[in-house]
N, C-alpha and C positions, 0 to 999 in steps of 0.2 A: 504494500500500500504506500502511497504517494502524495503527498500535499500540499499544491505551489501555490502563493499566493504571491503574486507581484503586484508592487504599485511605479507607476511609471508617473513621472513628472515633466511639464514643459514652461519653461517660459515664454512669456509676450513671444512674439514674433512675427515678420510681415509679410503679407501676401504677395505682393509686389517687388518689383526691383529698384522701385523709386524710396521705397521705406513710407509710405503713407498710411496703405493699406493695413492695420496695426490686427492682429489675430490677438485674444485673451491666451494669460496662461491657463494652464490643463494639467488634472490629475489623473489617472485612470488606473483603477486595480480591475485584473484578473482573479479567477480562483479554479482552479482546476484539482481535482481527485482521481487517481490513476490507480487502478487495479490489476495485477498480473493473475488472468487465470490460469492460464495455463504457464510454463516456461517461452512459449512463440506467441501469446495471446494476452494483449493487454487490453484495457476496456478504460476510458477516460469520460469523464463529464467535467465537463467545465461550464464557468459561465462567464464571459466578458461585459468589459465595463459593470462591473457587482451596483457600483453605488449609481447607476444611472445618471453619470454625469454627462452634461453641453460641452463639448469638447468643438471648438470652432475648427475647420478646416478650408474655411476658404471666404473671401468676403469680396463683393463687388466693388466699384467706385459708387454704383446706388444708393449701399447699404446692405445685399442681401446676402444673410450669414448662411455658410454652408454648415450643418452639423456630421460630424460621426456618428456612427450609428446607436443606437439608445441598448440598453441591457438585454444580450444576450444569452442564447444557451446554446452548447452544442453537445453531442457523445459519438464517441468514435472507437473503431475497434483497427485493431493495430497488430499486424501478425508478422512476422520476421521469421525469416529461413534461412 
């Protein structure tokens, strides 16, 4: 059994190459739980962005903020030979 929890952090930063276009800072944690059933079979549930934060990814000269994507889940099965 397996249990990552990352947080990722960003500062300010700009959209643009003029430096106008100003993006907010951004936190973002992960959480993932990994189970090995077998020795070649792993089974993961994760869930990204946990705390459903606005994480800005893109902004117009209009105003219009692009977001990341809001709290997710995923599960995956993982086999190696």
């Amino acid at each position: 059994l397996a249990l990552d929890l990352t947080t990722r952090w960003t500062s300010a930063q700009f959209e643009d190459d003029l430096n106008t276009l100003r993006l907010a800072p951004a936190s973002r944690t992960d959480l993932a739980v990994s189970y090995a059933l077998t020795p070649r079979l792993r089974l993961t549930l994760a869930v990204e962005n946990l705390l459903d934060a606005d994480i800005e990814t893109s902004r117009t000269a209009t105003g219009v903020v692009g977001l990341a994507p809001p709290r997710w889940s995923r599960a995956e099965l993982t086999f190696a030979w």
